[in-house]
N, C-alpha and C positions, 0 to 999 in steps of 0.2 A: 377594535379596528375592523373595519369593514372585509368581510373576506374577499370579494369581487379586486376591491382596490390593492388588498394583499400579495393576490395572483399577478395581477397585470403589473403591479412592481417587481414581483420577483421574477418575471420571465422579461420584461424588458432589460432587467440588471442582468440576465442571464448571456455570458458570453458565447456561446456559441449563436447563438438568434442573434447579436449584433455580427456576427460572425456571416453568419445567412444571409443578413441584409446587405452587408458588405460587398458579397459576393455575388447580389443579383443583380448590384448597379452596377457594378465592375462587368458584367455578361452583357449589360444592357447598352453602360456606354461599348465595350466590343463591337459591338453589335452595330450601333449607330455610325460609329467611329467608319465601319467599313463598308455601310451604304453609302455615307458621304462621299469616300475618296471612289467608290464606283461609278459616282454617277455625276452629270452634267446638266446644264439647263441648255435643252437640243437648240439647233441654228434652227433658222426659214428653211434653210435648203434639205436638212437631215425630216422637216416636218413633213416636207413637200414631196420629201422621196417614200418616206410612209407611208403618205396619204396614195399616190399613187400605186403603191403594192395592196396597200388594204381596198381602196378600190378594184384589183384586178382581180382579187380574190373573191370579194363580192362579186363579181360577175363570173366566174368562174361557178359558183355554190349556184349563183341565177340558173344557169344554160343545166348544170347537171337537175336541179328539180323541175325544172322545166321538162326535161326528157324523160325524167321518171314521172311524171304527169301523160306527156305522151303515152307513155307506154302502158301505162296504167287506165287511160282513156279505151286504147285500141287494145285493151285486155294481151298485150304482150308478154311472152317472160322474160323476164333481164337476161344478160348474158350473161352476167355472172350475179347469184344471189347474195353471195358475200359483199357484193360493192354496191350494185342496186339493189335493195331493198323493197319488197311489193307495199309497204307503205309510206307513201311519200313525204308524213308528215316528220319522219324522223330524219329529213334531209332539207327542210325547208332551212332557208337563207335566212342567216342572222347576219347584219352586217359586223364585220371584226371592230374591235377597237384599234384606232389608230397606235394606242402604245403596246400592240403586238409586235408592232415593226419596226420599233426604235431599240438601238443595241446601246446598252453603258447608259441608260437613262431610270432613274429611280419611277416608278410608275405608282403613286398610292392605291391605286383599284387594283392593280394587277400583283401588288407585292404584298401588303397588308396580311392578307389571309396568311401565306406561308409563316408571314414572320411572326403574326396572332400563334401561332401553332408551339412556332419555338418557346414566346413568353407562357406558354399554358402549361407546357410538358415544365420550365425551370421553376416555375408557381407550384405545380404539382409537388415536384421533389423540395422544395421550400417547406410547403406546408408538411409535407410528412415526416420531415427529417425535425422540424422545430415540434411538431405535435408530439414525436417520440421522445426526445429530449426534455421536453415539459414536464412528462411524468417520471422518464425512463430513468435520469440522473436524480432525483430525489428518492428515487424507489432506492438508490446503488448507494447514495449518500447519509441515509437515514434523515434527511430530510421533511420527506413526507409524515413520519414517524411525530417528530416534532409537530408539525401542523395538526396532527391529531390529538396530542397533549394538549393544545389548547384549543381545538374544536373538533371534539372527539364524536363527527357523524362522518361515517366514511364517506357512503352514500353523495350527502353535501359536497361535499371534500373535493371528491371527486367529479362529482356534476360541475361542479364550480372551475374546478381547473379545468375541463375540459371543453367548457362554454368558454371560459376567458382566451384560450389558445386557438377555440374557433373565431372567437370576437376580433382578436388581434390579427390572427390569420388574413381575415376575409378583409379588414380596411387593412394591410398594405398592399394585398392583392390589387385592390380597385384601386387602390393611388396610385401603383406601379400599371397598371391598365390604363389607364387613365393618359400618365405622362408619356406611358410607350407610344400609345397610337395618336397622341398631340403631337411629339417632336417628327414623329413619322412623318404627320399629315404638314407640318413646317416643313421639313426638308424635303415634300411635295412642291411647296410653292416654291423655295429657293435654289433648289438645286435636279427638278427634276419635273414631274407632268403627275399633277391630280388625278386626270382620267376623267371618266364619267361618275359619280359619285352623286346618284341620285337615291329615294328613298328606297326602293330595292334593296340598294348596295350597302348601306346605312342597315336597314335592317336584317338583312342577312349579317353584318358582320357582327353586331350587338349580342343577336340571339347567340352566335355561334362564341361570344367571350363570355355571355352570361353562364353556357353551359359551361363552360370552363370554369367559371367561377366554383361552381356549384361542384366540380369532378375534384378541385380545390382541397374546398371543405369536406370531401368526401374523404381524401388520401391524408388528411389531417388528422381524422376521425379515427384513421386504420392505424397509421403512426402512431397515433396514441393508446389508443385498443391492445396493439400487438406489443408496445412497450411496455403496459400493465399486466400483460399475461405474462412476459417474460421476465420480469423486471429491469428489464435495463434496456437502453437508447440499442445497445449492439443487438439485441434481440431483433428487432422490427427491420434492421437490415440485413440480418441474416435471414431473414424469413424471405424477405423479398428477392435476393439473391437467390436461395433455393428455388421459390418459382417459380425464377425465371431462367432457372438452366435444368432441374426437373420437367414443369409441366411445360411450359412455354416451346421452351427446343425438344427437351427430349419426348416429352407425352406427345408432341404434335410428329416428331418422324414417326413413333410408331404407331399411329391411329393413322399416318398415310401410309404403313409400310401394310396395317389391316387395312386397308380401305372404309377408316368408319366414316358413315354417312354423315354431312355436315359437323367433321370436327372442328371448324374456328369455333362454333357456337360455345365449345371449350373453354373458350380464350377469355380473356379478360382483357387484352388489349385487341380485340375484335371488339367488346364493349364501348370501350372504352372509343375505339376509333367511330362505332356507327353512334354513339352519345354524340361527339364533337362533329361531324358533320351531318345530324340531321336522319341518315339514312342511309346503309351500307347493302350495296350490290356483292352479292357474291357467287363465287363458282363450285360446284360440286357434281363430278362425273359419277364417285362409286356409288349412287342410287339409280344409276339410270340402267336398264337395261334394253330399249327399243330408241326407236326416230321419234317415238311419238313425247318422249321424256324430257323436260326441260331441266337444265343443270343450273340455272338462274336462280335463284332466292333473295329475299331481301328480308334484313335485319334492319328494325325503325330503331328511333331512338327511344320512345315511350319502351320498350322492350327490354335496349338496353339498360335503360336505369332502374327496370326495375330487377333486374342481376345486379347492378354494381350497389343500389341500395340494400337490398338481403346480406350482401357479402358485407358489406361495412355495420349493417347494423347487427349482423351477427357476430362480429368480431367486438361491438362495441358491449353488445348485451352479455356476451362471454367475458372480458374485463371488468362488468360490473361486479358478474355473480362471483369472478374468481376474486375479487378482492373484498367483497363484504363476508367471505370466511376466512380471507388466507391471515398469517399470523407472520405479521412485520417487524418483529423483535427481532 
C-alpha cells in the first residue's frame, strides 16, 4: 500500500481534522452571516450624500498642499511642524474613495483586507492544531509504532507524514481562500458597493493571502515539530501558551521596564505582523539620546521570514533528530 495514500486516509478518518473543518465553516459562515445583516445596497440619495462629503474633503487636502507649497515656495516655516510638514509631498491630495463615507454599507475594497486578516490568523491555528494532532495522537496512541512495524524508516515515516499534513493543509487553505474572498466579493454586488478594485488592489490583496498561505504552512510545520518533541497533540499547545504569557507579555514588560533597544525585534508576532503586511513601521525612543536621533525603524518582510523560517526549521530539524534515536516502545 502506498504510504502517501496511507497518511492522507488516515488523517482524513482522523476526527478531530473533521472537527477543524467543521469549525472553520461554522467561523466562516459567522462571519458572512454578519456582514450580510450589516449591510445594505445604498439609495441615489445615501450615494449622492457621499459623493459630496468625499468631494469636500478632497478639496479641503487641495487648499492645505496648496499652502504647504506656498510656504515651501517662499522658504517659510510652518506654524506648527507637527501639522505642516517642510515636505509637501507627504500631504499631497489623493482623492478618498467614495465608500469612506457610506455608514451600514459592505464595502469590498475597503473591508476585504481586515476580514483577509481574520481568515489567516483561523488558517494559522487550523493548520497547527491539525499538524500537531497528525503526529501528536499516534505518538500518545502507539500508533505511529505500528506504522513502523510495517515500514520500519523512521526518517520516511516521518517525512511522509509530514508532507501529507502540509499537502492537506495548504489545499483547504486555498479552497477556503478561495470561497471566502468569492462570497465576499457576491455580497459586494448584492448587498453592498465593490469599490474601486483595480489591479493594484487585486494585487496587493493576493500577495498579502499568498503570504498567509505560506505563514500557514509554516505553523503547521511547528505543530507538528513541537508535537514530535513532545509527544503528544497537548505538548505543541502548552508550548505556545507559555510563549505567549512568558515571552510575549512578560519578557516584553520587562525589556520596556529596562529600556532594551528595539525589543519587538523579539517578538514573533512582530514577525509575523511585518510578513503579512509587507513592511512594519516602528517606534523605539530608548536608543535615542539627542534631536538628531530618529526613533523610526522599519522591519521588511524579506527579514521577517527569514526569523519565522529559522524558527520553524529549527523546530522541524530538532523533531527529526529527536525521533530517529528516541525509543517508541
Amino acid at each position: 500500500m502506498n504510504l502517501v495514500r496511507a497518511e492522507a486516509h488516515r488523517l482524513a478518518s482522523r476526527g478531530f481534522v473533521r472537527l477543524m473543518v467543521a469549525l472553520l465553516l461554522a467561523a466562516f459562515g459567522v462571519t458572512i452571516a454578519t456582514t450580510l445583516a450589516g449591510s445594505h445596497q445604498p439609495t441615489q440619495e445615501e450615494v449622492l450624500t457621499a459623493q459630496r462629503e468625499a468631494d469636500d474633503a478632497f478639496y479641503t487636502m487641495q487648499r492645505y498642499y496648496s499652502d504647504c507649497l506656498e510656504r515651501q515656495r517662499f522658504d517659510a516655516p510652518p506654524e506648527d511642524p507637527a501639522v505642516a510638514p517642510p515636505d509637501c509631498e507627504r500631504v499631497r491630495p489623493v482623492r478618498p474613495s467614495l465608500a469612506t463615507y457610506l455608514a451600514g454599507v459592505f464595502v469590498f475594497e475597503r473591508e476585504i483586507k481586515p476580514l483577509s486578516y481574520f481568515l489567516i490568523a483561523f488558517l494559522v491555528l487550523f493548520g497547527f492544531l491539525v499538524g500537531a494532532s497528525a503526529v501528536g495522537a499516534e505518538l500518545t496512541s502507539g500508533g505511529m509504532t505500528n506504522m513502523l512495524l510495517w515500514r520500519p524508516e523512521r526518517m520516511t515515516v516521518l517525512g511522509v507524514k509530514l508532507g501529507t499534513v502540509l499537502g492537506a493543509t495548504l489545499a483547504v487553505s486555498v479552497a477556503a481562500t478561495v470561497g471566502y474572498v468569492g462570497i465576499f466579493r457576491l455580497i459586494a454586488e448584492v448587498a453592498g458597493l465593490p469599490g474601486r478594485l483595480g489591479g493594484e488592489f487585486w494585487g496587493g490583496l493576493l500577495l498579502m493571502l499568498a503570504r498567509g498561505l505560506v505563514l500557514v504552512l509554516l505553523a503547521t510545520a511547528t505543530g507538528f515539530a513541537i508535537a514530535t518533541l513532545g509527544r503528544h497533540t497537548a505538548a505543541a499547545l502548552g508550548v505556545v501558551a507559555a510563549y505567549g504569557v512568558i515571552w510575549e507579555a512578560g519578557a516584553r514588560i520587562v525589556m520596556e521596564i529596562s529600556q532594551t533597544t528595539r525589543s519587538d525585534l523579539w517578538m514573533l508576532s512582530t514577525h509575523i505582523a511585518a510578513w503579512l503586511r509587507g513592511r512594519l513601521e516602528l517606534w523605539d525612543l530608548s536608543g535615542c539620546s539627542g534631536f538628531a536621533c530618529s526613533p523610526m525603524y522599519t522591519l521588511t518582510a524579506t527579514q521577517s521570514f527569514i526569523v519565522l523560517l529559522a524558527v520553524t526549521g529549527g523546530c522541524v530539524g530538532a523533531a527529526f533528530a529527536a525521533f530517529r534515536r528516541r525509543d517508541l516502545a
